[in-house]
VOVEXVEX-289788 format. One line per 4 residues: number of its first residue (from 1); their letters; for each residue x, y, z of N, C-alpha, C. Coordinates in pm, 1 decimal, m for minus. Layout:
REM VOVEXVEX-289788
NUM) a) X Y Z X Y Z X Y Z ~ ... .
REM end
This chain:
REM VOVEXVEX-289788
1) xxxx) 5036.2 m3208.1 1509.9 4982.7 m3087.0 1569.9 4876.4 m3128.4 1671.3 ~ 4888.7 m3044.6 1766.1 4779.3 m3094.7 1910.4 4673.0 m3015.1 1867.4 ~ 4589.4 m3085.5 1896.9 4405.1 m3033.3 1852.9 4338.8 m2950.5 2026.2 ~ 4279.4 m2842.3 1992.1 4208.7 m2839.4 2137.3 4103.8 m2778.6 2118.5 .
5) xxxx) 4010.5 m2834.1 2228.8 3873.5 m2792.9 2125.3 3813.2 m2692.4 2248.5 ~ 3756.2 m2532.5 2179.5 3734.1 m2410.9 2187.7 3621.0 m2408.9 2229.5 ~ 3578.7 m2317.8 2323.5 3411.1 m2326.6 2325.1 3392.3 m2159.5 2278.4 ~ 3279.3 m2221.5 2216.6 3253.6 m2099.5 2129.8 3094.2 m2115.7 2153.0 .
9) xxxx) 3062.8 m1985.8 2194.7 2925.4 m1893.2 2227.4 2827.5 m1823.4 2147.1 ~ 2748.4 m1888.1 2086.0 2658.7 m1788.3 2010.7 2549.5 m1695.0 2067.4 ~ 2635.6 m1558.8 2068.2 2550.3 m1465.0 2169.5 2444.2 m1357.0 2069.9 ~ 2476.7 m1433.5 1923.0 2337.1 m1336.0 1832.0 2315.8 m1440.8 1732.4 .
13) xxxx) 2204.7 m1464.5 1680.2 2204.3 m1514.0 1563.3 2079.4 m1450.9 1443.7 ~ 2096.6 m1441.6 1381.7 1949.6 m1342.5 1276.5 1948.5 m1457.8 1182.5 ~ 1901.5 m1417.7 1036.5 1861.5 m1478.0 928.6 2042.1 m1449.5 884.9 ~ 2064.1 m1317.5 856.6 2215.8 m1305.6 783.5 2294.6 m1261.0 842.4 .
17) xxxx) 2302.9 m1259.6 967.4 2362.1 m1240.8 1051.8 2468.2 m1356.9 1187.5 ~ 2522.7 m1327.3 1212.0 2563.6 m1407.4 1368.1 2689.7 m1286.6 1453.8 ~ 2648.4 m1350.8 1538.7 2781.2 m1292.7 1676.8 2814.0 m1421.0 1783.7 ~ 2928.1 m1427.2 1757.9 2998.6 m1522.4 1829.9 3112.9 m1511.8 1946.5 .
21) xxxx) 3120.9 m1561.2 2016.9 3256.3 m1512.6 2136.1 3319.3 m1677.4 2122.4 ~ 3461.5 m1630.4 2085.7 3535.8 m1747.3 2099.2 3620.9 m1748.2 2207.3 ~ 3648.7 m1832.2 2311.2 3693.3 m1866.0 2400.2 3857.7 m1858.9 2436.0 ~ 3900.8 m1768.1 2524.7 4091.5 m1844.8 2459.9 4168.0 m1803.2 2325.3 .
25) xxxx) 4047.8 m1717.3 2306.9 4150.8 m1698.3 2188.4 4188.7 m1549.7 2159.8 ~ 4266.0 m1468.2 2061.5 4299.8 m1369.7 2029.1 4344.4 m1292.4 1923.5 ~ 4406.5 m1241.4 1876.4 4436.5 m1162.7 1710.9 4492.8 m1261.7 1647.5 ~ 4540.6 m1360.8 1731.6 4619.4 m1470.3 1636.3 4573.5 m1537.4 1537.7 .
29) xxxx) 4439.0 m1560.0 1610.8 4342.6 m1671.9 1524.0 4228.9 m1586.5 1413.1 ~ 4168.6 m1427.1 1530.0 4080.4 m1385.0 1386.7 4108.5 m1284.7 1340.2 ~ 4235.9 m1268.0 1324.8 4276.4 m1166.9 1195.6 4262.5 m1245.3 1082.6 ~ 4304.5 m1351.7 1091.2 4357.4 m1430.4 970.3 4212.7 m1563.8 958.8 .
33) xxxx) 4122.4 m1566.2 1061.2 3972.2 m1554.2 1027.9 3904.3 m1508.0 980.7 ~ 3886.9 m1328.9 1013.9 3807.3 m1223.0 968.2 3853.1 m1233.9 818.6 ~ 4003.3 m1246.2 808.1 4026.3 m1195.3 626.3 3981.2 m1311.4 554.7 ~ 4000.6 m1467.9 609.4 3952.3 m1588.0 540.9 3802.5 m1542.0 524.4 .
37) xxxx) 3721.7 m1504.0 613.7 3560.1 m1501.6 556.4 3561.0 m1364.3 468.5 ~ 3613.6 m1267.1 471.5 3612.0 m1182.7 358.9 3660.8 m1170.2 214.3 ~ 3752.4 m1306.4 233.3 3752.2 m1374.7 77.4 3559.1 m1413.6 12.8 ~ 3523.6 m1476.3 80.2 3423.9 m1476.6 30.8 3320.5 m1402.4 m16.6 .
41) xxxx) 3267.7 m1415.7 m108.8 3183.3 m1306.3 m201.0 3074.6 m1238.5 m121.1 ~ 2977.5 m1375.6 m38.0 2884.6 m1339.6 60.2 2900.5 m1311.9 148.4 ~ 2995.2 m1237.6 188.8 3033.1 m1196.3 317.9 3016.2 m1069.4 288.0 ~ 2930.1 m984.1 353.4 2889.2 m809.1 363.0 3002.7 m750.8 431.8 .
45) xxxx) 3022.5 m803.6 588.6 3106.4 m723.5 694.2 3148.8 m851.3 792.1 ~ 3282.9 m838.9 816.9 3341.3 m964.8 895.5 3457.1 m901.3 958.6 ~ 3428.4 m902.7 1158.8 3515.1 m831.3 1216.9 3470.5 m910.1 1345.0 ~ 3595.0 m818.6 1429.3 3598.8 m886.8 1528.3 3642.2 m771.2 1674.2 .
49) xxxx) 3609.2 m803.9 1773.9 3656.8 m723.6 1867.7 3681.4 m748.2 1956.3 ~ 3796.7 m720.9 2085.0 3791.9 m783.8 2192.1 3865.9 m636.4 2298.5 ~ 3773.5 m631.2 2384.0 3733.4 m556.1 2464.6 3879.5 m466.3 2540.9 ~ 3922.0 m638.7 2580.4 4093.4 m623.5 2695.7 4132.3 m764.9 2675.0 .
53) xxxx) 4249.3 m774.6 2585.8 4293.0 m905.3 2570.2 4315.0 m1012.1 2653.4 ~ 4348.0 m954.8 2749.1 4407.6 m1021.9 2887.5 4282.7 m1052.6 2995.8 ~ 4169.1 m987.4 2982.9 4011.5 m968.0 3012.1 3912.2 m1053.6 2945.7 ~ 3918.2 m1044.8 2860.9 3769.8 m1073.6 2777.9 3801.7 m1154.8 2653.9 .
57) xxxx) 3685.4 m1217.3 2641.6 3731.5 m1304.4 2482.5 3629.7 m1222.4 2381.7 ~ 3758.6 m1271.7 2234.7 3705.8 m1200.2 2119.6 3550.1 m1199.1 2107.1 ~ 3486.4 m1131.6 2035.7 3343.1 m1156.7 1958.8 3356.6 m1116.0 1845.9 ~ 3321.5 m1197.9 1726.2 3338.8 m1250.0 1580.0 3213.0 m1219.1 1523.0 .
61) xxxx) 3166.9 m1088.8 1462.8 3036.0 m1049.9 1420.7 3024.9 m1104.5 1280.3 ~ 2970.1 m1158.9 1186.0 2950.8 m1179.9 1018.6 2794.5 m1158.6 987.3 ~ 2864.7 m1046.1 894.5 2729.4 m1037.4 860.1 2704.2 m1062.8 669.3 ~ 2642.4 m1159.7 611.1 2617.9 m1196.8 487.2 2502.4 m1087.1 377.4 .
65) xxxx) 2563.1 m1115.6 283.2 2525.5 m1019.5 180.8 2358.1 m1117.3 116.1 ~ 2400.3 m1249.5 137.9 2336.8 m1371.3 74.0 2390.8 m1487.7 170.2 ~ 2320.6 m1573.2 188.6 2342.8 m1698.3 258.6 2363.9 m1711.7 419.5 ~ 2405.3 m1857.8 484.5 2405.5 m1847.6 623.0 2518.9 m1811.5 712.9 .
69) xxxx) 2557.2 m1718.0 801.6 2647.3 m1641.1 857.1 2717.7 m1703.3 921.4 ~ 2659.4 m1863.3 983.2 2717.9 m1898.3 1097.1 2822.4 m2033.6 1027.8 ~ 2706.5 m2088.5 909.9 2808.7 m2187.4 798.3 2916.0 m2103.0 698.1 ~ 2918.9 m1985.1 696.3 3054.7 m1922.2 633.9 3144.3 m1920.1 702.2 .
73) xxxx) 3136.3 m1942.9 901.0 3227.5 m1899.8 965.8 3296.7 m1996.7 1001.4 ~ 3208.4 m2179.6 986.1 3296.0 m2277.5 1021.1 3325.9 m2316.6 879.9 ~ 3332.2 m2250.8 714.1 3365.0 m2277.3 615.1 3504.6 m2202.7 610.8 ~ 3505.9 m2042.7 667.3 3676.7 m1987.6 682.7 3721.9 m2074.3 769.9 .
77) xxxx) 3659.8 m2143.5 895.9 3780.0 m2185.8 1016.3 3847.9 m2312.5 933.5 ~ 3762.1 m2417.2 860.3 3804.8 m2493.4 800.4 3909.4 m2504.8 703.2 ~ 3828.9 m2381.1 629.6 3951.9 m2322.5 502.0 4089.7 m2288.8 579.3 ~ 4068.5 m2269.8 722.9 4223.5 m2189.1 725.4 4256.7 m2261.0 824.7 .
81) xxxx) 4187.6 m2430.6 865.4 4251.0 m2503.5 941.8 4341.4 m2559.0 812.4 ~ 4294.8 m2621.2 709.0 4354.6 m2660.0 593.1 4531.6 m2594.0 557.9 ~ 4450.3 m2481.8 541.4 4595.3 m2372.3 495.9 4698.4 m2392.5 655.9 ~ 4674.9 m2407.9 738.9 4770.3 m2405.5 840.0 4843.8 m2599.5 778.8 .
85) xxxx) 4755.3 m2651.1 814.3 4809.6 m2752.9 802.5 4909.3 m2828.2 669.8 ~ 4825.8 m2728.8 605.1 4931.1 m2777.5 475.6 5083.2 m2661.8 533.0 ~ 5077.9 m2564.4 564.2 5223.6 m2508.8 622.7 5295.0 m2566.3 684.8 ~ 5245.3 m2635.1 798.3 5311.1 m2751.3 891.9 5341.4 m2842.1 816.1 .
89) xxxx) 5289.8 m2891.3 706.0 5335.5 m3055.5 583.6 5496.7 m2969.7 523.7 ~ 5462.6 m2841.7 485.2 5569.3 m2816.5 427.3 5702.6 m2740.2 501.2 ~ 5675.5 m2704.3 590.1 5803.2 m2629.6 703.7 5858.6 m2797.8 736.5 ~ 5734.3 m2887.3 801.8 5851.8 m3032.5 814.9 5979.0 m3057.5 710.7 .
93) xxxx) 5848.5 m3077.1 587.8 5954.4 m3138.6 456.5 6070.9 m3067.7 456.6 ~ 6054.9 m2904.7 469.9 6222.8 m2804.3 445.7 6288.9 m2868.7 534.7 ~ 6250.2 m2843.2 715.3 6305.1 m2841.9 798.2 6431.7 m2939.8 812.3 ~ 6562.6 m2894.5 824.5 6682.5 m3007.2 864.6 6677.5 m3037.3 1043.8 .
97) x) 6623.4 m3118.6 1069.0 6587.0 m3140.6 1225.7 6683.1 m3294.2 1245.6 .
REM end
């Protein structure tokens, strides 16, 4: 899998709070972001919005019940770089190519 690395904007940050704009990207990546950080217990409110897809890049608001907002958000990207990658280990193994 090709790696590409995102620039990502921190346009708020509080004590339990953050707001982030990720670059390039779109529903693809934080639907299935937003729901990875709302597995977590300390997560209050985790959403995302983007203005005009074709316009503007997302902004990724988290806001924590308890703990730091901005280490829960590279703890889902991680968690669900993991989970992708283990999909790719196993679609190979099925795959008859």
């Amino acid at each position: 899998m090709e790696k590409e690395n995102k620039k990502i904007k921190i346009l708020e940050k509080k004590e339990k709070e953050v707001r982030v704009e990720i670059e390039g990207e779109d529903h693809t990546l934080l639907a299935p972001l937003t729901s990875k950080l709302l597995e977590n217990e300390k997560v209050d409110i985790a959403t995302y919005n983007i203005k005009h897809t074709l316009m503007s890049n997302p902004v990724l608001y988290v806001k924590m019940k308890e703990g730091d907002a901005l280490e829960a958000v590279k703890s889902a990207a991680a968690s669900l770089a993991s989970d992708f990658e283990e999909f790719e280990r196993k679609y190979k193994a099925a795959a008859i190519v």
